[in-house]
C-alpha positions, 0 to 999 in steps of 0.5 A, spaced: 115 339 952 116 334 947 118 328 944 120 324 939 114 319 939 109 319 934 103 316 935 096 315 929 090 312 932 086 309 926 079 308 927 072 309 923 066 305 920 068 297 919 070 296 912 072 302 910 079 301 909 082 301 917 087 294 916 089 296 909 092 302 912 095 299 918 098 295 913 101 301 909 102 304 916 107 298 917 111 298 911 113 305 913 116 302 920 110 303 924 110 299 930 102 296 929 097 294 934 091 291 932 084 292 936 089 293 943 082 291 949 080 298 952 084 294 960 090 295 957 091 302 953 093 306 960 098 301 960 100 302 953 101 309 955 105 307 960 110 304 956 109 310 951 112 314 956 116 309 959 124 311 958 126 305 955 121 308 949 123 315 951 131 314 949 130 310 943 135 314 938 131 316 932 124 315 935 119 311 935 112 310 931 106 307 933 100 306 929 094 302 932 088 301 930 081 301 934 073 299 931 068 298 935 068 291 938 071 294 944 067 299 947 070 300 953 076 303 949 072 309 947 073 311 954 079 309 956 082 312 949 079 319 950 083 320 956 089 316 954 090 321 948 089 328 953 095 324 957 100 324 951 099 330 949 099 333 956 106 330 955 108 332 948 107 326 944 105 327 937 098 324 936 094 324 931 087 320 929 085 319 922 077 317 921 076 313 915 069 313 913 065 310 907 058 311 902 054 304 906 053 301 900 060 301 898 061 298 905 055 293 903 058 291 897 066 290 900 063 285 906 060 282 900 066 281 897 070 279 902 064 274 905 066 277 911 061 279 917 061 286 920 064 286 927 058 288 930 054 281 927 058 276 931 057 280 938 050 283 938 045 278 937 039 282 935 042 285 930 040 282 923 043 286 918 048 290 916 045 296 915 042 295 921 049 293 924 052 300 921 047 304 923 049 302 931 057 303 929 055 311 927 052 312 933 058 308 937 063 312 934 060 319 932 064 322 938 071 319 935 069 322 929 068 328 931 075 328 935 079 326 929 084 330 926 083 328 919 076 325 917 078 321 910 072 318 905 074 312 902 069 310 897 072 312 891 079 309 894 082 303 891 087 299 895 093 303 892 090 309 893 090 309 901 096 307 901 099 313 897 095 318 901 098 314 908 104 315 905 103 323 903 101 323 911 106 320 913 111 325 908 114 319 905 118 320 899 118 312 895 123 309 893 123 302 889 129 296 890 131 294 884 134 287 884 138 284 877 137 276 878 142 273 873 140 265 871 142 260 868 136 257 864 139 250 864 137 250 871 130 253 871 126 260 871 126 263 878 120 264 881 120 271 883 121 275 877 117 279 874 121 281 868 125 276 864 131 277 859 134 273 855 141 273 853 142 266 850 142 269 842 150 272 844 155 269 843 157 265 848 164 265 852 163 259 854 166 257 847 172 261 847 177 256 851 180 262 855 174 265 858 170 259 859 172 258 866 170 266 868 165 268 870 162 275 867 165 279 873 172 278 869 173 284 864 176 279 860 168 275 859 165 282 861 169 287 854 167 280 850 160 280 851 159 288 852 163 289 844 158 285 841 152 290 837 147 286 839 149 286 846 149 294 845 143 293 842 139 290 848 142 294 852 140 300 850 133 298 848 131 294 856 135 300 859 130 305 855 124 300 857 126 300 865 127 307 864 120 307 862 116 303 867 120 305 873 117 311 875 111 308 874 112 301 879 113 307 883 108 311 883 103 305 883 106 304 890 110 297 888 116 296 893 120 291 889 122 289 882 126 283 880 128 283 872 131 276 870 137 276 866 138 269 864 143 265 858 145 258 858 148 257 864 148 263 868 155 265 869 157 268 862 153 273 858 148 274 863 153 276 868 156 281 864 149 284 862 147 285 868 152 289 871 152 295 864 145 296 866 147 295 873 152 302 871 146 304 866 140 304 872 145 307 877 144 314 880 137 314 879 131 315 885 132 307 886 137 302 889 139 296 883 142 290 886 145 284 882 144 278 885 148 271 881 144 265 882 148 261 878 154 265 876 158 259 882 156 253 879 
């Protein structure tokens, strides 16, 4: 007996990276519960095998995270995860641990106290508060399906190995956002090109009142060397830092494309590099911003 739901309990040593990989966990479309209270796990398994989560087309996934805060959890979740598998959920729990003096140095950091600092009073130090949280947890550990030191792990280095976890194959969305540098910069952009060295359609009488989207605007810009010119190079560079956004885990990358106004010339540019980048491993889409105006 199966089914198509898929359920990852994070849980480990405080510090160690368990919120970062809730994080990851929800940007590839996890359903996230943070620390859910021991009271009320028996009637989360009760809506994961409920037949309004049985029927949902495609399946569902779940991922929720558990620390020692709540130590009638550890119980309580023990017999719950024998209860989904007993019914065919996939379940997995993944143990996140780390060198101690790392863990010190990241609470230190981020000047925030160990869990078990603001509920156990007499414990006095962090070393101490670890220590206790080992013992505490030595049994989840012991239980866990995949036990990951993450000591030598930046942010992205978590997120990729969630990511490898979860078989999950990046992708990157690529937004080409034409502007007018008359009404301001974007905000949001990352990259910027501008294109106010062409010549400038808006001085041709007949094209003045199109926009790049018209062949007519579009073949005036693109014919000009330069154009060719600027194309072929910011085509190339983009080439080159994609694959490298993706694998350093960035989702999104926006490139301004900016002229005077915003209607002509980076109009037209934006849609030869929309044609140039497409039928890559990544989705372009072309925003106009001013192209109405």
């Amino acid at each position: 007996m199966s089914t198509d739901i898929r359920l990852v309990i994070i849980t480990g040593i405080s510090g160690s990276g368990k919120s970062t990989a809730l994080n990851a966990f929800e940007d590839l479309g996890f359903t996230c519960i943070d620390n859910l209270p021991g009271v009320l796990t028996s009637a989360f398994v009760d809506h994961l095998l409920s037949s309004e989560v049985q029927g949902k087309e495609g399946g569902v996934k779940f991922a929720l995270l558990v620390d020692c805060r709540d130590r009638s959890s550890f119980t309580s979740l023990k017999t719950s995860i024998e209860r989904l598998k007993n019914k065919g959920v996939d379940v997995s729990v993944l143990f996140f641990d780390c060198q101690d003096e790392i863990i010190v140095r990241r609470f230190r950091e981020t000047r925030r106290p160990h869990p078990l600092l603001r509920s156990e009073t007499l414990m006095l130090t962090i070393g101490q508060a670890l220590e206790t949280e080992r013992e505490l947890l030595a049994d989840l550990k012991e239980a866990a399906d995949r036990v990951l030191d993450t000591s030598a792990f930046t942010p992205h280095d978590l997120r990729r190995f969630i990511e490898s976890y979860c078989d999950y194959q990046g992708s990157l969305q690529v937004f080409l956002e034409t502007f007018g540098f008359k009404y301001g910069v974007p905000h949001d952009v990352d990259l910027m090109i501008d294109v106010r060295f062409l010549p400038n359609p808006h001085f041709v009488e007949e094209l003045r009142p199109l926009t790049g989207e018209d062949k007519r605007v579009y073949d005036y810009v693109i014919s000009q060397p330069d154009a060719q010119t600027v194309l072929e190079k910011y085509g190339d560079l983009l080439e080159f830092l994609i694959p490298k956004y993706i694998a350093e885990g960035k989702r999104y990358l926006t490139v301004g494309i900016g002229c005077t106004g915003g209607r002509h010339r980076s109009v037209a540019i934006a849609r030869s590099l929309e044609a140039q980048l497409g039928g890559k491993d990544y989705d372009v889409s072309v925003i106009h911003r001013d192209s109405s105006r």
